[in-house]
N, C-alpha and C positions, 0 to 999 in steps of 0.2 A: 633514525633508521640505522642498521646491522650494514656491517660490510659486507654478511653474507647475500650472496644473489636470493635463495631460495629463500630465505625469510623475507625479503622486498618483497618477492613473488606473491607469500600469503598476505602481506602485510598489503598489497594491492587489492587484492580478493577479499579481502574482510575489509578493505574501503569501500570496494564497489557493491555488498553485497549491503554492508550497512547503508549506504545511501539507497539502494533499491528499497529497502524497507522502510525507509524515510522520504520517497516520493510515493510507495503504495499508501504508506496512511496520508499523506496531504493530500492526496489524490482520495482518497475516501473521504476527506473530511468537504472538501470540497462537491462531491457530491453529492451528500448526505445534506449539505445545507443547501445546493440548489433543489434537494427535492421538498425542503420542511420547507422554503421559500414557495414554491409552486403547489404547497397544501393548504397554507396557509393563505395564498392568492395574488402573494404581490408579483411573482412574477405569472405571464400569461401562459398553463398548457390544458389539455385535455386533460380531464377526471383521473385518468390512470398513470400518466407520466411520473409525478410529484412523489407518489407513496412508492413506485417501483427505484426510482432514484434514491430516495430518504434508505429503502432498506438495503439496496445494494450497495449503498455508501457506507453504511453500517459494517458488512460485511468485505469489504474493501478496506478497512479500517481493524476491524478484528481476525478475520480470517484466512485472509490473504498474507498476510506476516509470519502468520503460525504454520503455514501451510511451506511456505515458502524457505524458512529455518528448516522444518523436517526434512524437505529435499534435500537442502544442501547438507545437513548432517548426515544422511543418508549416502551420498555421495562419496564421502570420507572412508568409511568401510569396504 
């Protein structure tokens, strides 16, 4: 790290914004496989749960990232 304050600053802000996007995809991936798990049957749910989890895990995994980078570059301007 810089002596300067203000680079600590962003150099704070681009650690925590990188770990946010590195629990959003584990957090997707996570539940993308509890839902192929409950399609597939080993775990127990109703008909609808499994494929609504598999694809919002999906999209927690893909979209959420992207979505989440635009804000914050957005932000800078």
């Amino acid at each position: 790290m810089s002596d300067n304050p203000q680079s600590e600053a962003e150099e704070a802000v681009a650690a925590r914004r990188y770990w946010t996007l590195q629990l959003a995809r584990l957090a997707g991936i996570f539940t993308a496989f509890a839902g192929a798990m409950m399609i597939v049957g080993r775990w127990a749910s109703d008909g609808l749960l499994g494929p609504v989890l598999f694809i919002g895990g999906a999209l927690l995994f893909f979209a959420v990232p992207i979505l989440l980078a635009k804000k914050w570059k957005s932000e800078k301007r």
